[in-house]
C-alpha positions as CSV (number, residue, x, y, z in Angstrom):
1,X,-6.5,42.4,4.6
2,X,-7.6,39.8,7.4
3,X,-5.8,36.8,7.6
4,X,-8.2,33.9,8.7
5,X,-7.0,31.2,11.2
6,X,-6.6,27.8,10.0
7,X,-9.5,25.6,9.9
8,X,-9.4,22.0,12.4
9,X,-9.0,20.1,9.2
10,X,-5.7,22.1,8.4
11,X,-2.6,19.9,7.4
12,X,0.7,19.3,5.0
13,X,-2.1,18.8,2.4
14,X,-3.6,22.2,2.7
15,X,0.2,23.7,2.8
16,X,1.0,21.9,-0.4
17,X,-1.7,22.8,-2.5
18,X,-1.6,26.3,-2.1
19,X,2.3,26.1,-2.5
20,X,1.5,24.1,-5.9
21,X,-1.1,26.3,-7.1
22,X,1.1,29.6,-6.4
23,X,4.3,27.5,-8.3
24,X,1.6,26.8,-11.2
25,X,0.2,30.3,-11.3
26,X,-3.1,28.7,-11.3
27,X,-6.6,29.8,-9.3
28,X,-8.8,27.9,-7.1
29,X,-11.4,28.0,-10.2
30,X,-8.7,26.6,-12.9
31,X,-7.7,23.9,-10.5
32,X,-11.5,23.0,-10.0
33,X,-11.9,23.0,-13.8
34,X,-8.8,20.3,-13.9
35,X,-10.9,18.7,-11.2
36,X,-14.0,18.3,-13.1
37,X,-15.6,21.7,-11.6
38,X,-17.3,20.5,-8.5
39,X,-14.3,20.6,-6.1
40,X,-14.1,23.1,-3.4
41,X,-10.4,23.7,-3.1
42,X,-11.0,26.6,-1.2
43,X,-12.3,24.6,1.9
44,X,-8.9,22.6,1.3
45,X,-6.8,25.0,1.6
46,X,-8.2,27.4,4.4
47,X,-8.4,23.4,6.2
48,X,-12.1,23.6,6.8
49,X,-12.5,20.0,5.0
50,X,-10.2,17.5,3.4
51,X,-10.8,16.1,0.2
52,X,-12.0,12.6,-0.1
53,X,-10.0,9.6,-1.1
54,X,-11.0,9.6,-5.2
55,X,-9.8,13.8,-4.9
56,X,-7.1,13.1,-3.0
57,X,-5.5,10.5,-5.6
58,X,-6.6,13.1,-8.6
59,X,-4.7,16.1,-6.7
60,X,-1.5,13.5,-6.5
61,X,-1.6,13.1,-9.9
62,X,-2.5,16.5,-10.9
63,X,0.0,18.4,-8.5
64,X,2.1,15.6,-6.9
65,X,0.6,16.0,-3.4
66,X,0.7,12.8,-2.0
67,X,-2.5,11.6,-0.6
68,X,-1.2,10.9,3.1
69,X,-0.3,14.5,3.4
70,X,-3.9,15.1,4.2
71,X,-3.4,13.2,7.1
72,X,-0.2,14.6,8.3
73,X,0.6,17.7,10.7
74,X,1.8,21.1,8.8
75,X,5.1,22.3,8.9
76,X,5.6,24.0,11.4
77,X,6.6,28.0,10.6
78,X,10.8,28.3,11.5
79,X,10.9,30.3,14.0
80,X,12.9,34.1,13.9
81,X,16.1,34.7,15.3
């Protein structure tokens, strides 16, 4: 298994959603479906884009991400003692 670097676009948003969909047990394709079936979570998440504004505020609702954590830094990994 390869683990892929994070995109440019990677941030607390990207963290949270694929912490929420984990939580939830759902897949990229169901959370597209409860987006309307044309998102691209996948590009979210590995933070090769960010979703727009009118995604952003569905995803807060949906998953209670809030829509600036798009915006903000990740957290950073705690580092081992």
């Amino acid at each position: 298994m390869s683990l892929e670097a994070p995109g440019p676009k990677f941030s607390h948003g990207s963290q949270l959603l694929k912490d929420a969909l984990a939580a939830r047990g759902w897949s990229q394709k169901r959370l597209n479906r409860e987006l309307g079936g044309n998102a691209n979570s996948s590009y979210w998440i590995k933070g090769q884009r960010r979703p727009g504004l009118e995604v952003a505020l569905k995803l807060s609702r949906l998953l209670d991400i809030p829509v600036d954590a798009w915006l903000q830094e990740p957290s950073a990994p705690e580092a081992a003692a």
